[in-house]
Structures are given as structure tokens and as C-alpha cells.
MARVO-953485 format. One record per residue: chain; x, y, z of N, C-alpha, C, O in turn; residue in one letter. Coordinates in nm, 2 decimals, decimal comma. Example, Ala and Ser with C-alpha at 12.3 -4.5 7.8 and 13.67 -1.06 7.14 Angstrom:
% MARVO-953485
+------+--------+--------+--------+--------+--------+--------+--------+--------+--------+--------+--------+--------+------+
! unit !   n.c1 !   n.c2 !   n.c3 !  ca.c1 !  ca.c2 !  ca.c3 !   c.c1 !   c.c2 !   c.c3 !   o.c1 !   o.c2 !   o.c3 ! code !
+------+--------+--------+--------+--------+--------+--------+--------+--------+--------+--------+--------+--------+------+
!    A !   1,32 !  -0,57 !   0,78 !   1,23 !  -0,45 !   0,78 !   1,32 !  -0,33 !   0,78 !   1,42 !  -0,33 !   0,85 !    a !
!    A !   1,28 !  -0,22 !   0,71 !   1,37 !  -0,11 !   0,71 !   1,29 !   0,00 !   0,79 !   1,34 !   0,11 !   0,80 !    s !
+------+--------+--------+--------+--------+--------+--------+--------+--------+--------+--------+--------+--------+------+
//
This chain:
% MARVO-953485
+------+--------+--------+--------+--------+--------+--------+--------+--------+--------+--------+--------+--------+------+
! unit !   n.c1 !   n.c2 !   n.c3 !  ca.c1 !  ca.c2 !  ca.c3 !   c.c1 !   c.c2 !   c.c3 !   o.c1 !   o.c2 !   o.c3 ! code !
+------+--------+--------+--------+--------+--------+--------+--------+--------+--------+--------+--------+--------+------+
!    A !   1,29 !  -9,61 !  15,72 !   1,23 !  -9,51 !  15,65 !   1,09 !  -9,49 !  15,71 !   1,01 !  -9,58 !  15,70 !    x !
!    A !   1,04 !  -9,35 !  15,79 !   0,90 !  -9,33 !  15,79 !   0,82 !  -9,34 !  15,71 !   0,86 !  -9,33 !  15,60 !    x !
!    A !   0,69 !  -9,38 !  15,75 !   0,65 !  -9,39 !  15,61 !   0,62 !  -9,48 !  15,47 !   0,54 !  -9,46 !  15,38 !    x !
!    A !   0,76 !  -9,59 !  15,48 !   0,73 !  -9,65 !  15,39 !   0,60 !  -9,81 !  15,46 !   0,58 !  -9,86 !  15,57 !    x !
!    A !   0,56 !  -9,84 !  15,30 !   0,49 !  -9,94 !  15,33 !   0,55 ! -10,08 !  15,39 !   0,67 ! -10,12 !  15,37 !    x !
!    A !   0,47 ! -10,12 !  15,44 !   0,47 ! -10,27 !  15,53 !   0,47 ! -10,35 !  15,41 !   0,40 ! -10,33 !  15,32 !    x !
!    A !   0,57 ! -10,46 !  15,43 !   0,61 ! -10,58 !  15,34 !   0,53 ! -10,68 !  15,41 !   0,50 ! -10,77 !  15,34 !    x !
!    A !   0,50 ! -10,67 !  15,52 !   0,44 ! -10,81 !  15,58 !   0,28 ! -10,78 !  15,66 !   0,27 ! -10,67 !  15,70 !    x !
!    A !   0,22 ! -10,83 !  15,67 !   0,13 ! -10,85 !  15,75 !   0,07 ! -10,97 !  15,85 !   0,07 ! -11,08 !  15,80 !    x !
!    A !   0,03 ! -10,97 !  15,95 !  -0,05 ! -11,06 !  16,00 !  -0,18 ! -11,05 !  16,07 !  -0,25 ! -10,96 !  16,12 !    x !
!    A !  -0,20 ! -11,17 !  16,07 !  -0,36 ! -11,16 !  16,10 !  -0,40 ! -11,32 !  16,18 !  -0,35 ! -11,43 !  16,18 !    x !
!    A !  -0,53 ! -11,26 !  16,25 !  -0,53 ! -11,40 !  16,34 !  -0,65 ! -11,44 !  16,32 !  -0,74 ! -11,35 !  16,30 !    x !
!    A !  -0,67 ! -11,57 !  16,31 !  -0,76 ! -11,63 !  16,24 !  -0,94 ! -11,62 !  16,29 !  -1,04 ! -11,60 !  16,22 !    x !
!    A !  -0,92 ! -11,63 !  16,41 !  -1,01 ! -11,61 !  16,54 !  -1,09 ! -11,50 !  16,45 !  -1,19 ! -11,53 !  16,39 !    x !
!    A !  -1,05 ! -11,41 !  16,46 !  -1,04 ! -11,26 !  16,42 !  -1,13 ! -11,24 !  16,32 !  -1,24 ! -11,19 !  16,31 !    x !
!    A !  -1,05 ! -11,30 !  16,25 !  -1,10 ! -11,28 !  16,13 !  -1,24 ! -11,36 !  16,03 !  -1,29 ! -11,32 !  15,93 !    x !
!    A !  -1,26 ! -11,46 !  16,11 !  -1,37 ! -11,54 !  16,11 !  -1,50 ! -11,49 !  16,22 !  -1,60 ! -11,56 !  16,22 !    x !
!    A !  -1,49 ! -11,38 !  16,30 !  -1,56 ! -11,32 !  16,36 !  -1,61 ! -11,16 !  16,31 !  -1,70 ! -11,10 !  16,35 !    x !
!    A !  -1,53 ! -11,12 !  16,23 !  -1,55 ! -11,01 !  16,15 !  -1,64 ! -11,04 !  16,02 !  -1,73 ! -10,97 !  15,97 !    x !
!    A !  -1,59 ! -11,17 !  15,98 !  -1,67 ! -11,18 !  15,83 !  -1,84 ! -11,24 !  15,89 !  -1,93 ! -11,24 !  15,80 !    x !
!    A !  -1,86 ! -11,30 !  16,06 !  -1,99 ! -11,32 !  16,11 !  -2,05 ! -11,18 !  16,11 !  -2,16 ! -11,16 !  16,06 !    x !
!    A !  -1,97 ! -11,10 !  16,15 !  -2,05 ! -10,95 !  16,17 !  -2,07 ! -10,88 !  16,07 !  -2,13 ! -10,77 !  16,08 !    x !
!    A !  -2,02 ! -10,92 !  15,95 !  -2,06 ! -10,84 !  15,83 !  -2,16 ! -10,88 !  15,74 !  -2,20 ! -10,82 !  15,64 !    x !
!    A !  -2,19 ! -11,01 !  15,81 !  -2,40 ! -11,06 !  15,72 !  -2,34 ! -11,09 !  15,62 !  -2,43 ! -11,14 !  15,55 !    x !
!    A !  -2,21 ! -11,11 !  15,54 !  -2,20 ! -11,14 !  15,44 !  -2,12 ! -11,26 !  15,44 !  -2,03 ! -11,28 !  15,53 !    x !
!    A !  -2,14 ! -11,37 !  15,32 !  -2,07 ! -11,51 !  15,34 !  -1,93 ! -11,50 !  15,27 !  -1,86 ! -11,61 !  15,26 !    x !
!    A !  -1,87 ! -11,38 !  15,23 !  -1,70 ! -11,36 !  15,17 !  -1,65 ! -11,21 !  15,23 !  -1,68 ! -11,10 !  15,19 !    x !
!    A !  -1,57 ! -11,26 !  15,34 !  -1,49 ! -11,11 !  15,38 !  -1,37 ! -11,12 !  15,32 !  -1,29 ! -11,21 !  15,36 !    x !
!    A !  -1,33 ! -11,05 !  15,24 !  -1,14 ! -11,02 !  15,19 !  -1,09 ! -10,93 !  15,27 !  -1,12 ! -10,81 !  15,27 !    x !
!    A !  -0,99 ! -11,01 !  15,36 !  -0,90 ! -10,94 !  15,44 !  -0,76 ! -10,94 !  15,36 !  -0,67 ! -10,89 !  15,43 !    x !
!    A !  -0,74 ! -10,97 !  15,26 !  -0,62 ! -10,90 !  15,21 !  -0,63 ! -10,90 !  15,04 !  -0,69 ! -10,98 !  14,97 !    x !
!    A !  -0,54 ! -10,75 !  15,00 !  -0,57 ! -10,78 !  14,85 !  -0,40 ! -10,72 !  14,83 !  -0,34 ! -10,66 !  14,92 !    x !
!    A !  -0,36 ! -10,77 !  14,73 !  -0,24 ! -10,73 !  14,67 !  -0,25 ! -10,77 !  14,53 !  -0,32 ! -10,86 !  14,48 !    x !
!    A !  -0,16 ! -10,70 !  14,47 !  -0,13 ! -10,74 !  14,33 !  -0,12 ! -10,88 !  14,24 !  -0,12 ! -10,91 !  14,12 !    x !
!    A !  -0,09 ! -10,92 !  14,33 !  -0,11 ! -11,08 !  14,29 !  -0,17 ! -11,17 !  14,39 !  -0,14 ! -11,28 !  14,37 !    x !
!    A !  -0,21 ! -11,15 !  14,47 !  -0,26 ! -11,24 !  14,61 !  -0,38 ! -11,15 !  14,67 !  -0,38 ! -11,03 !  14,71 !    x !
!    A !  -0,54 ! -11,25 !  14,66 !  -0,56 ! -11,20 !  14,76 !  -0,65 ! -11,32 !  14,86 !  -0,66 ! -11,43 !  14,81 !    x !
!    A !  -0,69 ! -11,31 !  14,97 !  -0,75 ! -11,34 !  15,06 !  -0,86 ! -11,40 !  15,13 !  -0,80 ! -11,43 !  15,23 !    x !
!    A !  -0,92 ! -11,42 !  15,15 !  -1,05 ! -11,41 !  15,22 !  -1,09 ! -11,53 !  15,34 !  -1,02 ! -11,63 !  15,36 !    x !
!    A !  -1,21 ! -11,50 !  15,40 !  -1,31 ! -11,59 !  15,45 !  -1,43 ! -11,61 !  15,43 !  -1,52 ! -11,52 !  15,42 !    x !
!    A !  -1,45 ! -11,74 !  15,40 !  -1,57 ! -11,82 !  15,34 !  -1,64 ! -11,88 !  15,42 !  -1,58 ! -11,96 !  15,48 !    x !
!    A !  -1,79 ! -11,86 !  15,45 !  -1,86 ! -11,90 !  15,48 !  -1,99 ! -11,95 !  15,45 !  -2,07 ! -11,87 !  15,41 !    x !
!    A !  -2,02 ! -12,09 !  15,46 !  -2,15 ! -12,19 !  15,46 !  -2,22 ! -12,23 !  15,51 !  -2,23 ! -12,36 !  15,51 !    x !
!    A !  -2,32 ! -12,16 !  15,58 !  -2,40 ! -12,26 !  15,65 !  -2,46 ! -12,44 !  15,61 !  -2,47 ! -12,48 !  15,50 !    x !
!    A !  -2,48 ! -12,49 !  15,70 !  -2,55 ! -12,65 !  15,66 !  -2,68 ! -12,65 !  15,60 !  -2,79 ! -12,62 !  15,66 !    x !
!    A !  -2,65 ! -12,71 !  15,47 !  -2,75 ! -12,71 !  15,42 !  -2,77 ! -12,58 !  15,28 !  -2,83 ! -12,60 !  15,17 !    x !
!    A !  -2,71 ! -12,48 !  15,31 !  -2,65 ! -12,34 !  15,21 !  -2,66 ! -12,43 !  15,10 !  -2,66 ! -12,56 !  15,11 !    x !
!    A !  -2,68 ! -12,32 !  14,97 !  -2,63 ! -12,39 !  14,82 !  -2,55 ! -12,26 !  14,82 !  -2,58 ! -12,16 !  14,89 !    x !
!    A !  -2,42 ! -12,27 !  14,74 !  -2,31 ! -12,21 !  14,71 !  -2,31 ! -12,16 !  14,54 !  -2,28 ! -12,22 !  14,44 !    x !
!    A !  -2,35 ! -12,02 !  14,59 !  -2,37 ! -11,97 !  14,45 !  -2,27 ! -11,90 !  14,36 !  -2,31 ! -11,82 !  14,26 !    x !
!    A !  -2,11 ! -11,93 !  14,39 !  -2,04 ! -11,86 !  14,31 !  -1,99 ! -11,92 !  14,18 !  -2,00 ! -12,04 !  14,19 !    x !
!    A !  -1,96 ! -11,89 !  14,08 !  -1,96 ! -11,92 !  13,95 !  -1,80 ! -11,90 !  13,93 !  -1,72 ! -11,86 !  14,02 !    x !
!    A !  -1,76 ! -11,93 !  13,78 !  -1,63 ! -12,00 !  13,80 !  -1,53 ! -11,83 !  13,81 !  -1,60 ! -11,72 !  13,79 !    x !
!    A !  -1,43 ! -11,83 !  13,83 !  -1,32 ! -11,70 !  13,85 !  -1,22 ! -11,75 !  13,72 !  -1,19 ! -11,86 !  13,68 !    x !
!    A !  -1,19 ! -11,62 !  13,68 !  -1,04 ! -11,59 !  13,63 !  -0,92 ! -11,67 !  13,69 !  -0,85 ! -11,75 !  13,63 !    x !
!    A !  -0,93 ! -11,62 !  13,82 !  -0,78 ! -11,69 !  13,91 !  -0,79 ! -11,78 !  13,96 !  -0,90 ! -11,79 !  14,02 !    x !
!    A !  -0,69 ! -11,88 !  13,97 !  -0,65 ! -11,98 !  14,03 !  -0,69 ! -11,94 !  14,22 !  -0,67 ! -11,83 !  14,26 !    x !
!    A !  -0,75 ! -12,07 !  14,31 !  -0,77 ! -12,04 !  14,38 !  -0,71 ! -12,19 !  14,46 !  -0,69 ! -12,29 !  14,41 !    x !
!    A !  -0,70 ! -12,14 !  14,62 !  -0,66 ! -12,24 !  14,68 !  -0,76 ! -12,20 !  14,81 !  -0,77 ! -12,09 !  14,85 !    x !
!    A !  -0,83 ! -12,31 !  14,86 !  -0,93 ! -12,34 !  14,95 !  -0,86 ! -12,41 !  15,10 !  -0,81 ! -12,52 !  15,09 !    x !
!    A !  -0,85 ! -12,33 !  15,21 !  -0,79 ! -12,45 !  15,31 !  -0,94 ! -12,43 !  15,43 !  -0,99 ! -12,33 !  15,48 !    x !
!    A !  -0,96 ! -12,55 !  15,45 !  -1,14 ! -12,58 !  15,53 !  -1,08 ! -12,55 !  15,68 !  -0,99 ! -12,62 !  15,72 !    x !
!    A !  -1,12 ! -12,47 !  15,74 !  -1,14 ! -12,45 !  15,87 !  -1,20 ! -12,53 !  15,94 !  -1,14 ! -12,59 !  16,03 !    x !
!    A !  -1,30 ! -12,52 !  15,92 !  -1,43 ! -12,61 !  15,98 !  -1,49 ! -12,61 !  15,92 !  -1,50 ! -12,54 !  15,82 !    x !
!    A !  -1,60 ! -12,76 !  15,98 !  -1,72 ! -12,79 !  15,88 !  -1,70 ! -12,90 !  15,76 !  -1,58 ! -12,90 !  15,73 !    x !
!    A !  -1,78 ! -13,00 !  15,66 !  -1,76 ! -13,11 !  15,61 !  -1,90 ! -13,09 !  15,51 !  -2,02 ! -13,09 !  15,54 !    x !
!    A !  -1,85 ! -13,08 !  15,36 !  -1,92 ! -13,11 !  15,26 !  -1,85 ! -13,16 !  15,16 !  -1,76 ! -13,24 !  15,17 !    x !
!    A !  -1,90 ! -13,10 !  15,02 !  -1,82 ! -13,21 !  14,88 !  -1,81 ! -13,07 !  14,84 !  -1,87 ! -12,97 !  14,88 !    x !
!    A !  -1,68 ! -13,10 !  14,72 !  -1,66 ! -12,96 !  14,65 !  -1,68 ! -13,05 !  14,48 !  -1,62 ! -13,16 !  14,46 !    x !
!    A !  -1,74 ! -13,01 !  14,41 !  -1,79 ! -13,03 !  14,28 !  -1,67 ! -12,99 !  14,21 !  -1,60 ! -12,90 !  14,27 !    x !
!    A !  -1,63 ! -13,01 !  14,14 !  -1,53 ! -12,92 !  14,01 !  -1,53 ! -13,00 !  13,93 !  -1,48 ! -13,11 !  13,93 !    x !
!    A !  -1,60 ! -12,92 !  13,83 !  -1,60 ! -12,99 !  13,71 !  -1,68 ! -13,12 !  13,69 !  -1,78 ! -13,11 !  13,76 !    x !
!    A !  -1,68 ! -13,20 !  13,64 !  -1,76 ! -13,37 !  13,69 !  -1,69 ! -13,43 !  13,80 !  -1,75 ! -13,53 !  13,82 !    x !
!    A !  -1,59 ! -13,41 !  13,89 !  -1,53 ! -13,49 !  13,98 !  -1,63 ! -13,42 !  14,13 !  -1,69 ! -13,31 !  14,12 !    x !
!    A !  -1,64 ! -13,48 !  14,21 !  -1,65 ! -13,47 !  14,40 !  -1,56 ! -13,51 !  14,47 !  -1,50 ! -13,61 !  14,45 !    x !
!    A !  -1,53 ! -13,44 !  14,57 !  -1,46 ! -13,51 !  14,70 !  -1,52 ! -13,45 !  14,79 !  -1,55 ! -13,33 !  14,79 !    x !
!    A !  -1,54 ! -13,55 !  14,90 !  -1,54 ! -13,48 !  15,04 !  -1,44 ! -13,44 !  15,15 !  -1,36 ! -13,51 !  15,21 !    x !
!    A !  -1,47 ! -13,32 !  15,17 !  -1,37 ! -13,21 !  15,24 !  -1,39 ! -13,17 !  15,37 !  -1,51 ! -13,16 !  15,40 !    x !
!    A !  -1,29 ! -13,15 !  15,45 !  -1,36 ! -13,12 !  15,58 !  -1,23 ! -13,06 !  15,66 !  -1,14 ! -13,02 !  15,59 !    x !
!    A !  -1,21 ! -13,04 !  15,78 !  -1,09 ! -12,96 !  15,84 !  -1,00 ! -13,03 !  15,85 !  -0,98 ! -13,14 !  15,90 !    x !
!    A !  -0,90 ! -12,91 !  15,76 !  -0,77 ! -12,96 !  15,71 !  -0,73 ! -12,97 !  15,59 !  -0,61 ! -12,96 !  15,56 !    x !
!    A !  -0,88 ! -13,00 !  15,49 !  -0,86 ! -13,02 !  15,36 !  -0,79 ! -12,88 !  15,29 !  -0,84 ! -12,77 !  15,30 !    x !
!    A !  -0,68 ! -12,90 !  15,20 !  -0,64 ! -12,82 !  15,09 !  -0,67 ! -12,85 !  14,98 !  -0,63 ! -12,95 !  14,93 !    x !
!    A !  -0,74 ! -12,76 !  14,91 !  -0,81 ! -12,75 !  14,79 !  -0,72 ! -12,67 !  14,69 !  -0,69 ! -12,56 !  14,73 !    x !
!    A !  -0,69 ! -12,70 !  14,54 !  -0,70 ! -12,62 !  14,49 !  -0,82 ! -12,62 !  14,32 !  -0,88 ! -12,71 !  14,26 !    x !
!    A !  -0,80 ! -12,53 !  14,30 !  -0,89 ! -12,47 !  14,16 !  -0,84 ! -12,42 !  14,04 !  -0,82 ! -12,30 !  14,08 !    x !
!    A !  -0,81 ! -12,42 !  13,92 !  -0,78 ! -12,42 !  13,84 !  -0,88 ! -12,26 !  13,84 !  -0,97 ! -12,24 !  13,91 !    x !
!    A !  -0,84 ! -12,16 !  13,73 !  -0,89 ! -12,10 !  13,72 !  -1,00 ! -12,07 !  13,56 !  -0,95 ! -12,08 !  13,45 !    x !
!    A !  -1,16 ! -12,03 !  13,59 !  -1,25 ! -12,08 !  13,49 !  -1,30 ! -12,19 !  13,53 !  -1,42 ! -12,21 !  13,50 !    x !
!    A !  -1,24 ! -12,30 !  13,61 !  -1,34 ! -12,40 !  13,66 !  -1,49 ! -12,38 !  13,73 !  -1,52 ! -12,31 !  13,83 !    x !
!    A !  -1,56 ! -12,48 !  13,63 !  -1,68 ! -12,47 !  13,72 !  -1,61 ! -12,58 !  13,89 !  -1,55 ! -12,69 !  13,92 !    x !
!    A !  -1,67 ! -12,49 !  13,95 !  -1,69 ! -12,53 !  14,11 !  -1,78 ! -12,48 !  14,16 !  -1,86 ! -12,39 !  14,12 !    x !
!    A !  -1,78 ! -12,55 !  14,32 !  -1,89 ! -12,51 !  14,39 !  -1,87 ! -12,61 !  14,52 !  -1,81 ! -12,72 !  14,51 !    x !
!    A !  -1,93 ! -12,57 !  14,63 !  -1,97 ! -12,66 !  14,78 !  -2,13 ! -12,70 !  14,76 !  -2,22 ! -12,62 !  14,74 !    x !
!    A !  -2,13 ! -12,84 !  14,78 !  -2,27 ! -12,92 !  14,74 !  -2,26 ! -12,97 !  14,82 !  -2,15 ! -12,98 !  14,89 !    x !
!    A !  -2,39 ! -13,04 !  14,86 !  -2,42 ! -13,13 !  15,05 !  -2,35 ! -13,10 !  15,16 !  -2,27 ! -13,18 !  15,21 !    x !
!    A !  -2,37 ! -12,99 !  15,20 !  -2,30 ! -12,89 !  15,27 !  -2,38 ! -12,91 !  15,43 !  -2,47 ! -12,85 !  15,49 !    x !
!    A !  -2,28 ! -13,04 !  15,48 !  -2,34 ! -13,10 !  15,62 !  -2,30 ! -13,03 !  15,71 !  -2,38 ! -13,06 !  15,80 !    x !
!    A !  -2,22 ! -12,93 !  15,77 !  -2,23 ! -12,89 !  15,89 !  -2,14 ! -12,73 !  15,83 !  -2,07 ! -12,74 !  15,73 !    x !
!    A !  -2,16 ! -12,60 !  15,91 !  -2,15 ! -12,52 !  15,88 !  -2,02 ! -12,51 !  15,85 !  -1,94 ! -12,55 !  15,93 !    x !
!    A !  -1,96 ! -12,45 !  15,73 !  -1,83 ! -12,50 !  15,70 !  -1,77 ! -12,34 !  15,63 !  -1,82 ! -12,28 !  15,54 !    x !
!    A !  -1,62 ! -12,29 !  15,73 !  -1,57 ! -12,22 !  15,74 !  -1,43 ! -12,22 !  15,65 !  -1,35 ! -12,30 !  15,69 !    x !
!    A !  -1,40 ! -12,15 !  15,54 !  -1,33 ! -12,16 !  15,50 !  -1,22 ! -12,08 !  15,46 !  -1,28 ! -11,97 !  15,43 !    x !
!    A !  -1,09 ! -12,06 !  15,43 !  -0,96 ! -11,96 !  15,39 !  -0,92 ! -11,95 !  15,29 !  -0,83 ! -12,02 !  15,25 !    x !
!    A !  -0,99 ! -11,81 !  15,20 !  -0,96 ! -11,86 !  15,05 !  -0,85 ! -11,75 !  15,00 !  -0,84 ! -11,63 !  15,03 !    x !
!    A !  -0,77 ! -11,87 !  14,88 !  -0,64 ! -11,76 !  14,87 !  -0,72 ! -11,77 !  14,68 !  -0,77 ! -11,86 !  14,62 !    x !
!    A !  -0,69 ! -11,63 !  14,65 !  -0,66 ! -11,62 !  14,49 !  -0,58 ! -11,56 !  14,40 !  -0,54 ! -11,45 !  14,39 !    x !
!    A !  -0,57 ! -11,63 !  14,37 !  -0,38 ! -11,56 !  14,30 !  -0,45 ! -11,44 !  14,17 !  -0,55 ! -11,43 !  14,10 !    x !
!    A !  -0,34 ! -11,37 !  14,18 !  -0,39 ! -11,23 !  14,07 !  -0,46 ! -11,12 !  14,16 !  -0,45 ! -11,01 !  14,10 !    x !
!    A !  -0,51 ! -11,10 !  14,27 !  -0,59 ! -11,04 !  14,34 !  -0,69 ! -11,09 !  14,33 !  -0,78 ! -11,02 !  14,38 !    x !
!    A !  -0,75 ! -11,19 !  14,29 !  -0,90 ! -11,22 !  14,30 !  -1,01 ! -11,12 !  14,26 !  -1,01 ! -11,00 !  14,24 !    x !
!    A !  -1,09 ! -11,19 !  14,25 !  -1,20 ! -11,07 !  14,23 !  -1,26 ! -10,95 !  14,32 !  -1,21 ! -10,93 !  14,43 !    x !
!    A !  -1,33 ! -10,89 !  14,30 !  -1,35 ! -10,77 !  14,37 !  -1,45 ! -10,82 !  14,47 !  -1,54 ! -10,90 !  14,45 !    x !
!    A !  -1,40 ! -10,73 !  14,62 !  -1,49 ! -10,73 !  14,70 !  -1,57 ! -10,63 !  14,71 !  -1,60 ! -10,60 !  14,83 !    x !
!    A !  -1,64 ! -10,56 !  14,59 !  -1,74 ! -10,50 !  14,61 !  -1,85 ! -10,63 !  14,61 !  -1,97 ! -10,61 !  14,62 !    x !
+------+--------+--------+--------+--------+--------+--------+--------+--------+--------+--------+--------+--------+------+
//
């Protein structure tokens, strides 16, 4: 069928972590859908991480880079490779934020707005 919408997408990671450098801003969402959406997260060393808790359930996978992720009263230290997830309304956050740290964030529901 012409015309109809695409079921699948891809995207390269390279890519996409060089788009969200050129947009000055520390969250680019490259994908939104009705129940899923996307992004790249970025931290400089040393950053404090100012986002406050979300609605949706979120899963964190660390690209690069090595700090602690706070949630709630617990810490762990995370670094590339780590899979994270978040409950949704949890307080979180990235604290001691040792080397600049790159991250792939999925949120279920669409996530919040990228305005």
C-alpha cells in the first residue's frame, strides 16, 4: 500500500548521540509512539541531574560514562552496560556523576513531552 505508515523504524546510535550534542540540550527524543517513547540522555562530570520523578515507567541502558543512580533511599553504581529500570513517580536522579555519562532512555506510555 502507498502511503501507509511504517511499523518499524531504525536508528543508529552514533547518530543519534551526535544530534542530541548539536542540540545544546541534555534530552533528545528520537522516538514517540503511543505507548513507547525514546530518547538520549546526557551528563556531563560532575552535572547535577535535575529531573523529578515521571508518570511512566522508565528503563535507562548507560552508554558511556560511570555514576550512582539514587531511587528512592537506595544507590548503585552504574556505568556501560548497566540496565536500569524505574518505577514510575519514583523519586530518581544521577548523583556523583564521574565521567561524562551517555545514556538510552526508554518510557513506556510515550513519556513526557519533548517540548
Amino acid at each position: 500500500m502507498p502511503n501507509a505508515p511504517s511499523t518499524w523504524k531504525a536508528f543508529n546510535s552514533a547518530d543519534l548521540i551526535e544530534r542530541r550534542k548539536e542540540s545544546g540540550v541534555p534530552y533528545l527524543e528520537f522516538l514517540r509512539e503511543p505507548n513507547l517513547s525514546c530518547g538520549i540522555y546526557s551528563l556531563a562530570a560532575g552535572a547535577k541531574d535535575l529531573q523529578s520523578p515521571h508518570d511512566e515507567d522508565e528503563v535507562y541502558f548507560v552508554i558511556s560514562g560511570r555514576a550512582r543512580l539514587k531511587v528512592e533511599d537506595e544507590e548503585r553504581v552504574v556505568g556501560p552496560g548497566s540496565v536500569l529500570y524505574v518505577g514510575g513517580t519514583s523519586e530518581h536522579s544521577f548523583v556523583e556523576i564521574e565521567e561524562d555519562t551517555t545514556l538510552l532512555v526508554f518510557f513506556a506510555s510515550g513519556g513526557p513531552s519533548a517540548d
